[in-house]
N, C-alpha and C positions, 0 to 999 in steps of 0.2 A: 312555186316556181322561183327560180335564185334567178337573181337580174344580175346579168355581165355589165351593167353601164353604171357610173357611182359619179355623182358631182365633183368634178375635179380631175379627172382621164383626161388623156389625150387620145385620139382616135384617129386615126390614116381613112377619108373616103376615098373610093373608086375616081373618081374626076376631080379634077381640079377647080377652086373658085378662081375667078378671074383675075384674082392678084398671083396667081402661079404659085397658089400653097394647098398642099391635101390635107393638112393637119388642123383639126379641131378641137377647143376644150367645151368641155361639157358644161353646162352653166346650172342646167333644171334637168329633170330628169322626170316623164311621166306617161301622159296620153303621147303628149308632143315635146319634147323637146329643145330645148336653147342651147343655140352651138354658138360658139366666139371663133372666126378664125386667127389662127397664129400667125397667118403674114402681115394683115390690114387691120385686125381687132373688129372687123363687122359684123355684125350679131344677128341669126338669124332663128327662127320655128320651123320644126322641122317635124312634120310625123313620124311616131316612132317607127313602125312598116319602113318607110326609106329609111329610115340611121340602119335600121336592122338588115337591110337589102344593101346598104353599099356601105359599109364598113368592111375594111380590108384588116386592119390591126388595130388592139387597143392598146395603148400604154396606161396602166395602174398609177394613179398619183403618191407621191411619197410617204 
């Protein structure tokens, strides 16, 4: 199975975190996930099921 998500992406969610940003970088990548957001730098786990369900865009890192 080839994995769309790579440490270091940026990712566009469906809703907003409460600092008024959708955009995440990828920290861990696995069962569950570690996302850092790009407005506030707060770092959360996240099951892979939800990243997989509300991701709207990925950006590829450089």
């Amino acid at each position: 199975m080839a994995d769309r998500f790579d440490v270091g992406d940026v990712i566009t969610m469906k809703k907003p975190h409460p600092c008024g940003s959708k955009d995440w970088e990828i920290l861990r990548v696995g069962a569950d996930f570690r996302l850092k957001c790009k407005g506030c730098g707060h770092q959360i786990m996240v099951p892979r099921r939800l990243v997989e369900k509300n991701t709207r865009n990925i950006v590829k890192k450089a």
